[in-house]
N, C-alpha and C positions, 0 to 999 in steps of 0.2 A: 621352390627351386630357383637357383639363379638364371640368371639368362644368359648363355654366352656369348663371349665375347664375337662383332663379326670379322669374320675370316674373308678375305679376296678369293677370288676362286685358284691366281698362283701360291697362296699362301698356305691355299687347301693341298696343293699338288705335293708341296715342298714339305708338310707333315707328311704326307702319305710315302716318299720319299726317302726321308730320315727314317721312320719308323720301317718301311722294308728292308730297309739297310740294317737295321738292329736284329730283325727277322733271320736276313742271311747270314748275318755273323753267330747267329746263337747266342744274343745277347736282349732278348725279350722284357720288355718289361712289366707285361701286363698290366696297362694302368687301368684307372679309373674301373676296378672292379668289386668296389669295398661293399658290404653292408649301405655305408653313409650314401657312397655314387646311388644302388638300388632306388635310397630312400630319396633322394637329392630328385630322382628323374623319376619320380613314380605319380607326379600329373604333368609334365612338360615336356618335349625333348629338343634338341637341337643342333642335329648331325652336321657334322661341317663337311659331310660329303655324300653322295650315293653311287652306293658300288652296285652295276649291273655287272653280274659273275653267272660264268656256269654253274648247273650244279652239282657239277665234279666235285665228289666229299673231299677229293684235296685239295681244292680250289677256297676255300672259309676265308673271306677280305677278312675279320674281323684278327683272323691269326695270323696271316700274310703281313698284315699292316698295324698288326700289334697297339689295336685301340682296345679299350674298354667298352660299356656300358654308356647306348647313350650317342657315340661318335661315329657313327656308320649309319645308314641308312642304305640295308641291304636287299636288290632285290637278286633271285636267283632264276633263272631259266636253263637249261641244257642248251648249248650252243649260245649261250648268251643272247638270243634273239627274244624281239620284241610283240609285242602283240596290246591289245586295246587293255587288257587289266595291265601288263606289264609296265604300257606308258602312263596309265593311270596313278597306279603309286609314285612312279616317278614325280609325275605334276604336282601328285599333294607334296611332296618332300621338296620341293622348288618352290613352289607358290603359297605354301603356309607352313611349312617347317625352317625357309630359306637356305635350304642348303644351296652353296654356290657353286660347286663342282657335284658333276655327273661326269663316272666313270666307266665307258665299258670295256668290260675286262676278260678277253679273252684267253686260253691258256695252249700250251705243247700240249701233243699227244689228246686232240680232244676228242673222246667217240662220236660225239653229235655229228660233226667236222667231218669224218673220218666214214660215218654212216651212211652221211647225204654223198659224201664224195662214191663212195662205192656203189651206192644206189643208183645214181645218176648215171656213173660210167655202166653198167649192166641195165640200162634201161628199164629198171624196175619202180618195185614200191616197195615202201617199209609197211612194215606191220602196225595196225592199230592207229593209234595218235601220233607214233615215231611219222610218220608221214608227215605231221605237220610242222615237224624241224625241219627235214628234208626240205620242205620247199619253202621255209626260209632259207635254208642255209643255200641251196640250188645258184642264186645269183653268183655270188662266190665260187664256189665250185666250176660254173661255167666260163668263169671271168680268169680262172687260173688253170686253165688244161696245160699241161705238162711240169707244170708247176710243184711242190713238194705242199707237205702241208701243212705248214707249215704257213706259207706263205697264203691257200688257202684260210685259214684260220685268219691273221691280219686282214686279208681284205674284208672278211665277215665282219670284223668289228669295226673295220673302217665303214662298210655298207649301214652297221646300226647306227652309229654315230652319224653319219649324216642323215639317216631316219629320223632321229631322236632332235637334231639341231632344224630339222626342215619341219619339224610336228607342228602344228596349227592346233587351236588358237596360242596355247602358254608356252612351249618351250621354242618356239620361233621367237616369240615378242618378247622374249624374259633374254634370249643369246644375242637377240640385235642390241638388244639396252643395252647389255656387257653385266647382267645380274646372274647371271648361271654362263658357266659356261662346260663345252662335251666335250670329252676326249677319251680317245682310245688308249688300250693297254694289253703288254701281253705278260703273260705270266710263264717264267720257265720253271718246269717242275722238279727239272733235275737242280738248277743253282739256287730254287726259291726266290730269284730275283723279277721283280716285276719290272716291265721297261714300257716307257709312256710314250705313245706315238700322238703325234698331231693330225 
């Protein structure tokens, strides 16, 4: 397989960018999804980005952002929050896959979001392991009382994203060099449009 080409982490944005745009227009192109792409990546890979997404089944970066095989390095969580396997994958796709952008990517109308916030407001507990969204998500929820959720939801990804950029030992020392860098994103489910927050 070849090696691709490298991407700046703006250069990663501004695909991912153009390609949503193709998405909301209904003008998709599904690339890189041949036989040959299969064979091409079948000992190698070399994402030019990593999407942390919920795992809202409408939520799929890989459809969103209209990549093939190969150009995504996807992880999924519900509420888009992180945890030690979570930031794990992340690391190997930065520090031995080189991807230069990390995305997380939150979305409207999210249950996770949505769960914790109601849980919290009723002074309760979720059920089972949902508990352990909840009290990732908790930070947020408390940070936006009277607030919609919207706006909820944003500060959650703002909250990972500065998780993610403050992580010790790799993705601190890889975001100060200027080799990765994190940014947040929201996804609206009704325009398909994804919009990138700083």
């Amino acid at each position: 397989a070849q090696k691709a080409a490298k991407v700046t982490p703006t250069e990663a944005i501004w695909r991912l960018v153009e390609a949503n745009a193709r998405f909301v227009s209904g003008h998709t192109q599904h690339p890189r999804q041949s036989p040959d792409r299969r064979t091409d990546l079948s000992t190698s890979q070399y994402p030019f980005a990593v999407i942390l997404g919920c795992a809202d089944s409408r939520t799929g970066p890989e459809i969103l952002f209209d990549q093939g095989l190969g150009d995504l390095f996807v992880v999924r969580e519900a509420g888009n929050v992180v945890d030690d396997h979570t930031i794990g994958s992340i690391e190997y796709a930065v520090e031995h896959l080189h991807a230069p952008l990390v995305v997380v990517m939150g979305h409207k109308r999210c249950g996770a979001v949505a769960a914790a916030r109601d849980t919290v407001a009723a002074n309760g507990h979720a059920e089972g392991h949902v508990e352990s969204l909840v009290t990732a998500i908790r930070p947020a929820v408390e940070a936006t009382v009277g607030h919609d959720a919207e706006a909820m939801c944003k500060v959650n990804v703002r909250n990972v994203v500065f998780a993610l950029r403050s992580c010790e030992p790799i993705l601190r020392h890889m975001a100060d060099l200027g080799q990765v860098r994190v940014v947040g994103a929201y996804y609206d489910l009704d325009t398909g449009a994804v919009t990138f927050m700083e």
